[in-house]
C-alpha positions as CSV (number, residue, x, y, z in Angstrom):
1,X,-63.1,39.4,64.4
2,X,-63.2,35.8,65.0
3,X,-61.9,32.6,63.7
4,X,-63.5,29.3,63.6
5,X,-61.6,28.5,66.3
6,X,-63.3,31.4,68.5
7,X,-59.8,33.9,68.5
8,X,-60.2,37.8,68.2
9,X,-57.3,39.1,66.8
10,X,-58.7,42.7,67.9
11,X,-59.2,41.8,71.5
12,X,-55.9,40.2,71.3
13,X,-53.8,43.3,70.5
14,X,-55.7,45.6,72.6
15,X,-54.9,43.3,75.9
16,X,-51.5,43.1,74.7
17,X,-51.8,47.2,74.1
18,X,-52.8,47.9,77.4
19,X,-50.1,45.9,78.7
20,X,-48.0,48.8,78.1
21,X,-47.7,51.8,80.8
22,X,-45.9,54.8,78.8
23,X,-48.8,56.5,76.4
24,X,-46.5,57.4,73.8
25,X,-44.9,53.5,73.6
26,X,-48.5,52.1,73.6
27,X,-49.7,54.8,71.0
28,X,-46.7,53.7,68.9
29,X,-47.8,49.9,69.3
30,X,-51.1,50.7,68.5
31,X,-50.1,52.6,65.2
32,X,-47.4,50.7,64.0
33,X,-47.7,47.2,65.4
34,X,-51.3,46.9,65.9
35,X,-52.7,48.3,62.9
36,X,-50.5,47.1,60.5
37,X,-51.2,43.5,62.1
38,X,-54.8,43.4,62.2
39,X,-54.5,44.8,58.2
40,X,-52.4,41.5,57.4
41,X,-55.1,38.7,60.0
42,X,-57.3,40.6,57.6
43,X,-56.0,40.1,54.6
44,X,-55.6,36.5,54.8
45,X,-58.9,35.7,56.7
46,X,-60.4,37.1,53.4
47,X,-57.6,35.8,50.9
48,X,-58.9,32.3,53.1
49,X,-62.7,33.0,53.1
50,X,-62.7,33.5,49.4
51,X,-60.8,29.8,48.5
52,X,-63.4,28.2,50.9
53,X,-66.4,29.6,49.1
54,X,-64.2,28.6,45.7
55,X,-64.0,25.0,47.0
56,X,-67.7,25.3,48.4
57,X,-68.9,26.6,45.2
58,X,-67.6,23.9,43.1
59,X,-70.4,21.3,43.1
60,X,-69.9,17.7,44.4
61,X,-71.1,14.9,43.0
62,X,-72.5,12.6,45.6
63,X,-73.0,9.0,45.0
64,X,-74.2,7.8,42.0
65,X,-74.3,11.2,40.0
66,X,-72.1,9.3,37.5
67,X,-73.5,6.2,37.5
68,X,-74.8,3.8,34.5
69,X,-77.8,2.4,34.1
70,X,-79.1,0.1,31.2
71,X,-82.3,-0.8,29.7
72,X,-84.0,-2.4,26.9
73,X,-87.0,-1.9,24.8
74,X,-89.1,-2.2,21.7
75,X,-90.2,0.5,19.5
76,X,-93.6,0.1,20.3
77,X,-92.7,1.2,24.1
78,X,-89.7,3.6,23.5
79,X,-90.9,7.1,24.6
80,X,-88.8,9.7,22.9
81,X,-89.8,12.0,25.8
82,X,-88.1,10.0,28.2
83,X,-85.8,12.1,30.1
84,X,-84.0,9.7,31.8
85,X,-82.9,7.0,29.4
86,X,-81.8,7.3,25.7
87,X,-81.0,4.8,22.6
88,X,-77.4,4.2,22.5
89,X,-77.7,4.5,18.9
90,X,-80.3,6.7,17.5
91,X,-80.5,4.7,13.8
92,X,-82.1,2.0,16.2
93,X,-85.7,3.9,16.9
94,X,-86.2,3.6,13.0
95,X,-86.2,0.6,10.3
96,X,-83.1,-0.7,9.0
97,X,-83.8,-1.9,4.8
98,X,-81.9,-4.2,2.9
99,X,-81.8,-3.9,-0.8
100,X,-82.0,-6.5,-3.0
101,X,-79.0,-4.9,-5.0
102,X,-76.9,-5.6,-1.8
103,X,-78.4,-8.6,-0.8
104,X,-77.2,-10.1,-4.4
105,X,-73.8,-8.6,-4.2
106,X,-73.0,-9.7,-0.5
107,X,-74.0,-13.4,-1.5
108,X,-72.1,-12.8,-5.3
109,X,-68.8,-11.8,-3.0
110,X,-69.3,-14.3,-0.1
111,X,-69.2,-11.5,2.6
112,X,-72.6,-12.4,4.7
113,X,-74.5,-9.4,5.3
114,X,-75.6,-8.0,8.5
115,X,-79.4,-7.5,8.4
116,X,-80.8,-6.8,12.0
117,X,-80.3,-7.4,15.6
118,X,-82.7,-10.0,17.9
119,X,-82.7,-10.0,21.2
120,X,-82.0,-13.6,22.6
121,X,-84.1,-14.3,25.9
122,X,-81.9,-16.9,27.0
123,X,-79.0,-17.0,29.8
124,X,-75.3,-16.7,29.3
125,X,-74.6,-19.8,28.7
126,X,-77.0,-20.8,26.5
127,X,-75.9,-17.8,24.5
128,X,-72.6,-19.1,24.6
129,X,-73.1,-22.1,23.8
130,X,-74.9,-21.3,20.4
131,X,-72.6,-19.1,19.2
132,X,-69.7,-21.5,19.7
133,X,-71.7,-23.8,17.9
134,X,-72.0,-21.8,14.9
135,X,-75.5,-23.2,13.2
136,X,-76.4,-21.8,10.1
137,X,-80.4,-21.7,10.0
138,X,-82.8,-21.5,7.2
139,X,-85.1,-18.6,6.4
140,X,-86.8,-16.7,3.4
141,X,-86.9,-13.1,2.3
142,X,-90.0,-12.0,1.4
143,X,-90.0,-9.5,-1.6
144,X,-93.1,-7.7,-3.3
145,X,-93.3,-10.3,-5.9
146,X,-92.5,-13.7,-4.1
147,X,-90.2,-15.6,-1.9
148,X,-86.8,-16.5,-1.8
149,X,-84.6,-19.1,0.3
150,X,-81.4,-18.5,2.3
151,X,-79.1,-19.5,4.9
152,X,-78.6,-17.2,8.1
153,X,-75.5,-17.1,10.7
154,X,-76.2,-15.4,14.4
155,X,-73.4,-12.7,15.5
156,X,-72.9,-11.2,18.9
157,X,-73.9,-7.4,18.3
158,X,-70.2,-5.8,19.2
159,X,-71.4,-2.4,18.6
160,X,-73.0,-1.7,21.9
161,X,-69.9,-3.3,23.8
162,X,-67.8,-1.3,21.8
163,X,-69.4,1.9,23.0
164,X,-68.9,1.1,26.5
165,X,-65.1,0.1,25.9
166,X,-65.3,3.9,24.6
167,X,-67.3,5.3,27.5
168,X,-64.4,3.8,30.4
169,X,-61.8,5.7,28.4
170,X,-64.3,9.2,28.4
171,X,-64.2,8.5,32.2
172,X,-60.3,8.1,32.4
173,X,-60.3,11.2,30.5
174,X,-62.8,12.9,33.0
175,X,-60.8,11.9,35.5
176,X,-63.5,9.8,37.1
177,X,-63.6,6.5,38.4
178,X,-65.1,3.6,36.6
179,X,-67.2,1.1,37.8
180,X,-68.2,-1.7,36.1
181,X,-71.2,-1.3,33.7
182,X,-74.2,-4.0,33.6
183,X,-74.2,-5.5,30.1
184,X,-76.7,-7.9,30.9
185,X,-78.6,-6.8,27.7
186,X,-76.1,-5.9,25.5
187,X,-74.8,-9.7,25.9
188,X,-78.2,-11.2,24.9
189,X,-78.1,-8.5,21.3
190,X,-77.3,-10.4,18.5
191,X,-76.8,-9.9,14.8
192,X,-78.2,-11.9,11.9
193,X,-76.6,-12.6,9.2
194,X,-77.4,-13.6,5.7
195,X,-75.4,-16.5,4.8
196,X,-76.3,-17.3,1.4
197,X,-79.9,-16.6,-1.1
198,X,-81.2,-17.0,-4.3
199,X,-80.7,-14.3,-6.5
200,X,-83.5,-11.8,-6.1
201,X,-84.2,-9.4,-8.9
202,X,-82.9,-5.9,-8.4
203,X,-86.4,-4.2,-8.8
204,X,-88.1,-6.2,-6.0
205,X,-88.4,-4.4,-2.9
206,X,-87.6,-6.7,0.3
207,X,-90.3,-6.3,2.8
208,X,-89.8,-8.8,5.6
209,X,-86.9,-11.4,6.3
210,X,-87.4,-14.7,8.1
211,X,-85.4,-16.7,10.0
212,X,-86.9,-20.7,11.7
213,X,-84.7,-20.6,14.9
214,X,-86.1,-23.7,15.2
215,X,-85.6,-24.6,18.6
216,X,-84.9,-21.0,20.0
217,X,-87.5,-19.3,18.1
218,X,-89.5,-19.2,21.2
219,X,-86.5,-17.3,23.1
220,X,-85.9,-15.0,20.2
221,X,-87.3,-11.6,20.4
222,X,-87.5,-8.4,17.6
223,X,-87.5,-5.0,17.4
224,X,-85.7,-4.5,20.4
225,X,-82.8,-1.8,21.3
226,X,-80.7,-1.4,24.7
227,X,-80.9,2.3,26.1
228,X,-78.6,4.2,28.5
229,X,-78.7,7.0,30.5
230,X,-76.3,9.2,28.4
231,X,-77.0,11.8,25.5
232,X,-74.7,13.1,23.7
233,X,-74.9,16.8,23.6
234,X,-72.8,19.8,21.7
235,X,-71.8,22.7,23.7
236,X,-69.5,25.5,22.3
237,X,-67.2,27.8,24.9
238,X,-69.7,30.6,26.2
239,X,-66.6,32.9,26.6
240,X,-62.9,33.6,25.7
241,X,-61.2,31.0,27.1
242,X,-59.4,32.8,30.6
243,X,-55.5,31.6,31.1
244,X,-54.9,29.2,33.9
245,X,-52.7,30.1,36.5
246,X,-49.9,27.6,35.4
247,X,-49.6,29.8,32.0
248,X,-49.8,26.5,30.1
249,X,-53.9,25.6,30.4
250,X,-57.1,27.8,29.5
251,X,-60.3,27.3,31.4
252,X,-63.7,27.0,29.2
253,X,-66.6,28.1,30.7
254,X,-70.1,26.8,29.8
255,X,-72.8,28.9,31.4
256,X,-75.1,27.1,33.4
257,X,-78.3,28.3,31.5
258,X,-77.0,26.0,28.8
259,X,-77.1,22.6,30.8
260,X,-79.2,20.8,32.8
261,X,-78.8,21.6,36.7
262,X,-80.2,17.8,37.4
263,X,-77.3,16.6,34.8
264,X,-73.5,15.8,35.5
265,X,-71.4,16.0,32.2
266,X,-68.7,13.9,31.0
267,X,-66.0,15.3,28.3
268,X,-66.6,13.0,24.8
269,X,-63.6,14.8,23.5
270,X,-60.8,12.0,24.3
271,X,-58.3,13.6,22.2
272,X,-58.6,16.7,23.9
273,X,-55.8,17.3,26.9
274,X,-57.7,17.8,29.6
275,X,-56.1,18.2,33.0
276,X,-59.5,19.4,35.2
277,X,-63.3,19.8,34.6
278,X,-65.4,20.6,37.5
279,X,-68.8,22.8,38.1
280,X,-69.0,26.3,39.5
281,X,-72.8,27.9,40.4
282,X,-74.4,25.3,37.9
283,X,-71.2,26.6,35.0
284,X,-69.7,23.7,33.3
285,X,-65.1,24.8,33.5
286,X,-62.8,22.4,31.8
287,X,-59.4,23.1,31.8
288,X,-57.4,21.9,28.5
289,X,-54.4,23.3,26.0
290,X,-56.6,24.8,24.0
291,X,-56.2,29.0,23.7
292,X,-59.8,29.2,21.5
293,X,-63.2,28.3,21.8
294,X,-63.8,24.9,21.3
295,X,-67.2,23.3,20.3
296,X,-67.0,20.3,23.1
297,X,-69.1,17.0,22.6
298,X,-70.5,16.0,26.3
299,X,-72.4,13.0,27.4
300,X,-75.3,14.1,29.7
301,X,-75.8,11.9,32.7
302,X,-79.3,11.3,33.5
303,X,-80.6,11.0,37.1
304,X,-82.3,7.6,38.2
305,X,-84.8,9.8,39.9
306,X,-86.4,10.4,36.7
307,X,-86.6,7.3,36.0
308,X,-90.0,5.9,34.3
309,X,-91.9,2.7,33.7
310,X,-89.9,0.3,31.1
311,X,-90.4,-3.0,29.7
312,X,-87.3,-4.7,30.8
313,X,-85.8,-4.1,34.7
314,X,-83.0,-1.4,34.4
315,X,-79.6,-2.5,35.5
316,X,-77.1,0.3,37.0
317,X,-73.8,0.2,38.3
318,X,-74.5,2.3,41.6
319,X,-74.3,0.9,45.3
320,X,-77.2,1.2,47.3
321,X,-78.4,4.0,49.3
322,X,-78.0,2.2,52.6
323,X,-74.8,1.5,55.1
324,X,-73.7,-1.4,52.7
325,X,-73.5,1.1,50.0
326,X,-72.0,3.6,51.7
327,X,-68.7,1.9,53.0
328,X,-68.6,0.1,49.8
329,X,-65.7,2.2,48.9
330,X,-64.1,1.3,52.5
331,X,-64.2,-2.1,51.5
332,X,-63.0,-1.9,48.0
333,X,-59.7,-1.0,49.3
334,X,-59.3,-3.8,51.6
335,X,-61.3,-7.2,51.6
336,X,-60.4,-9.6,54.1
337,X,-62.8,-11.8,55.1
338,X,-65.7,-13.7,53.7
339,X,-68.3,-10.7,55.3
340,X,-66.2,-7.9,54.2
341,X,-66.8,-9.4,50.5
342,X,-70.5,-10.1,51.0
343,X,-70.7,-6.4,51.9
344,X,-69.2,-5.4,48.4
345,X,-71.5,-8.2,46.9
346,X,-74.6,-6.8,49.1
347,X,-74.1,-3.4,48.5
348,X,-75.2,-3.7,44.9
349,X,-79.2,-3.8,43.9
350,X,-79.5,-7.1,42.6
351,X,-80.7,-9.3,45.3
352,X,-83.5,-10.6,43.7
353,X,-81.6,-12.5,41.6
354,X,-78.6,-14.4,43.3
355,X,-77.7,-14.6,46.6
356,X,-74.1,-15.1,47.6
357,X,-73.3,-17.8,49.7
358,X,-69.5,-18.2,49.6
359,X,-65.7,-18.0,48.6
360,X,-63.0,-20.7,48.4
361,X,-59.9,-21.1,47.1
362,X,-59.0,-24.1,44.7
363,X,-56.1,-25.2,42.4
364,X,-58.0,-25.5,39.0
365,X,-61.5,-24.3,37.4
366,X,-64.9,-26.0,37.4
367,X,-65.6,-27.4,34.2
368,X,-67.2,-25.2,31.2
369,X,-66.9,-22.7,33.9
370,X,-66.5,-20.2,30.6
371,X,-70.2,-20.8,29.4
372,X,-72.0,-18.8,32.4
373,X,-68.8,-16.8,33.3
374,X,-67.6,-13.3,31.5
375,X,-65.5,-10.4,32.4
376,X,-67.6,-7.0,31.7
377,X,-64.4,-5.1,32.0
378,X,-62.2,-7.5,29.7
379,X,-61.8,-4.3,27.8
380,X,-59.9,-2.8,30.1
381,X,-55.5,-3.7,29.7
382,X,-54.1,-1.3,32.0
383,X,-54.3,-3.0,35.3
384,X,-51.5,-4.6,37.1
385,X,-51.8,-8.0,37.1
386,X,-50.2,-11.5,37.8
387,X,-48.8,-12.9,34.8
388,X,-49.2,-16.7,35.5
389,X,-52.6,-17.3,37.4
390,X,-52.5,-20.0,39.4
391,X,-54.9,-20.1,41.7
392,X,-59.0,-19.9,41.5
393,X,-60.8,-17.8,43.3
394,X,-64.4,-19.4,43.4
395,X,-67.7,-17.6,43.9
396,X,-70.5,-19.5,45.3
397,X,-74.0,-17.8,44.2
398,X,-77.4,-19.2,44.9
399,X,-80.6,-18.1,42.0
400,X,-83.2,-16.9,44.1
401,X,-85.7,-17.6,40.9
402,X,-83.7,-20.6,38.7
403,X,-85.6,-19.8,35.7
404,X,-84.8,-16.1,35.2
405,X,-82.4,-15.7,32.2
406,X,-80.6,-12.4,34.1
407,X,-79.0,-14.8,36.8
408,X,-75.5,-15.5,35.0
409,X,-75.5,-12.2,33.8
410,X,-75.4,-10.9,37.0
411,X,-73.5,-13.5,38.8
412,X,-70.2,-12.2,35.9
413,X,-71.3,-8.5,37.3
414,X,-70.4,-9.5,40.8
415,X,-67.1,-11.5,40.0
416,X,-65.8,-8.3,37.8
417,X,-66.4,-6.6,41.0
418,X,-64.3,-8.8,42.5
419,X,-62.0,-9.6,39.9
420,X,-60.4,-6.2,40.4
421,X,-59.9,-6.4,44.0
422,X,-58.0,-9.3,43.4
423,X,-55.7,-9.7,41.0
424,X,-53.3,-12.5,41.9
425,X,-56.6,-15.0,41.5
426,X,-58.3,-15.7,39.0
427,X,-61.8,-15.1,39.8
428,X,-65.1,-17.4,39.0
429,X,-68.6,-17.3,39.7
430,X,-71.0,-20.6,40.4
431,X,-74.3,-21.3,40.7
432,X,-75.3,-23.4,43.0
433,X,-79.2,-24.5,44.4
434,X,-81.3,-22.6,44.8
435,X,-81.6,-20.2,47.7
């Protein structure tokens, strides 16, 4: 029998065996120390050979198997096959109606009402800037009978943001690492309000609302919804949950025939203790407190090799497949020099929109640095950080197209990246010429 190393326990006690002269001392070695000796190599080359086909078994996830991506479209182009990416929220495929009734009381009670979500066209900044301004716009609601006037208020949609604040603490849960998610879209999603109206009769039946944008009607687009590569799915325990070898945690098994083999899974069930989940010849085993069957809510991670044709490019959180993206991790963990962080930077899909070009260190901020700037993890409270920030970090980007309304968006993707490699700074993006 031999090892990985190339030893032969057999051969090994025979030469020592016939070491011996006397028959009846080398019959006694061979009975006693020999047998009982190769019984135990044997017992732990197989005790050994059964935990490495354990570890083998249990499936791992290369890059990218949990990664993020992000799109956008309009109900005229959503494709409810699509096996890739799925509305965030699934009220959005249909048509959201107002009722006069509410309309009247909202305005009565001076609580503006929300009425549907635009998508604004437009980059960061001019984003920010318009919601800072707060302008109230004109607009009329069009009933069955006739018109009516009223005042409308735009509202960043916090819904969608609020989902992926949710989503990093499913990960944390799942024991898996976050990366930063692409909100490019979800940033541009905003609410409209109705501000004030004229009072509409109760019996009319409001068929279309309309707002003058005036001068960013031309930016402002409808019927759109962001979509993800995450559905949420309900699984119950296929067996009696088995007691873990600590005596304190069950193991739940899902059987593989009830999940996608393309699919990693995430545990929805936050509230749930769950110490490990991994995946076992295609079965789903999550480790938790719980001594009964348990109906578990997962998120099913689509694959980007699925991916289709959409309307809007799709923006994902996962490093290349190329030697940038696979030391990416190497660098995270030390960045040094002004290559080490164009690396990180370069190692990331989104080269067709900025280039980076630089790093420096200064003493205060740009000015109105906040308008194209924003922190895609500013959910997140639990890292260590530097009280009193001093010092700025500054990113030097160039646009390789100036006019496309993505570039600020993912100029803030790249300093989050960045921001969380270093702390003590506090970290800021520019754009600069064009490249």
């Amino acid at each position: 029998m031999e090892t990985g190393n190339g030893f032969d326990m057999e051969q090994y006690i025979q030469k020592r065996m016939m070491e011996i002269s006397r028959l009846e001392d080398r019959a006694s070695y061979k009975e006693i120390v020999g047998n009982l000796l190769l019984e135990l190599y044997r017992y732990n080359q197989e005790a050994y050979e059964k935990l490495e086909e354990r570890i083998l078994q249990e499936s791992d996830p290369g890059q990218g198997s949990y990664a993020v991506y992000m799109g956008l479209t309009d109900g005229k182009h959503y494709d409810a096959t699509d096996s890739f990416l799925y509305p965030m929220r699934e009220e959005d495929t249909g048509k959201r109606e107002v009722s006069a009734k509410a309309v009247n009381e909202a305005v009565k009670n001076g609580d503006p009402i929300r009425l549907y979500t635009v998508f604004l066209q437009a980059k960061a900044s001019v984003i920010c800037r318009l919601l800072h301004e707060n302008r109230e716009f004109s607009g009329v609601i069009q009933t069955d009978k006739r018109q009516y006037r009223g005042t409308f208020t735009l509202r960043r949609n916090e819904i969608y943001l609020e989902m992926v604040k949710d989503l990093y603490y499913v990960f944390s849960a799942n024991n898996q690492p976050w990366t930063t998610v692409c909100e490019a879209y979800l940033m541009k999603l905003l609410d409209v309000y109705l501000s004030t109206a004229e009072n509409i009769p109760e019996k009319d039946v409001i068929k279309e609302i309309r707002v003058d944008f005036e001068g960013y009607a031309d930016l402002v687009q409808y019927d759109r919804f962001p979509l993800w590569n995450l559905r949420k799915v309900k699984e119950k325990t296929s067996t009696y949950p088995e007691p873990c070898i600590d005596k304190v945690n069950y193991e739940h098994r899902i059987f593989a025939h009830r999940l996608d083999p393309d699919c990693e899974y995430l545990v929805a069930d936050t509230d749930v203790e769950i110490t490990n989940i991994r995946r076992v010849n295609g079965d789903l085993l999550i480790s938790c407190t719980l001594d009964a069957p348990y109906e578990w809510e997962l998120y099913q991670i689509g694959q980007e090799y699925k991916r289709g044709h959409y309307p809007y490019p799709i923006m994902g959180n996962c490093c290349k497949d190329s030697l940038s993206g696979n030391i990416t991790e190497l660098y995270r963990r030390s960045i040094k020099t002004r290559g080490e962080m164009a690396r990180l930077i370069e190692a990331f899909d989104y080269g067709s929109y900025v280039a980076f070009k630089g790093v420096e260190v200064c003493k205060s901020p740009p000015e109105q640095w906040e308008w194209s700037n924003y922190n895609m993890d500013g959910f997140v409270q639990d890292e260590i950080r530097i009280g009193d920030v001093q010092q700025v970090l500054l990113l030097h980007f160039a646009p390789v197209d100036g006019e496309n309304y993505l570039n600020e968006d993912i100029m803030s993707f790249y300093v989050t990246q960045v921001q969380k490699l270093f702390p003590e700074y506090q970290c800021i993006g520019r754009l600069d010429k064009e490249s």
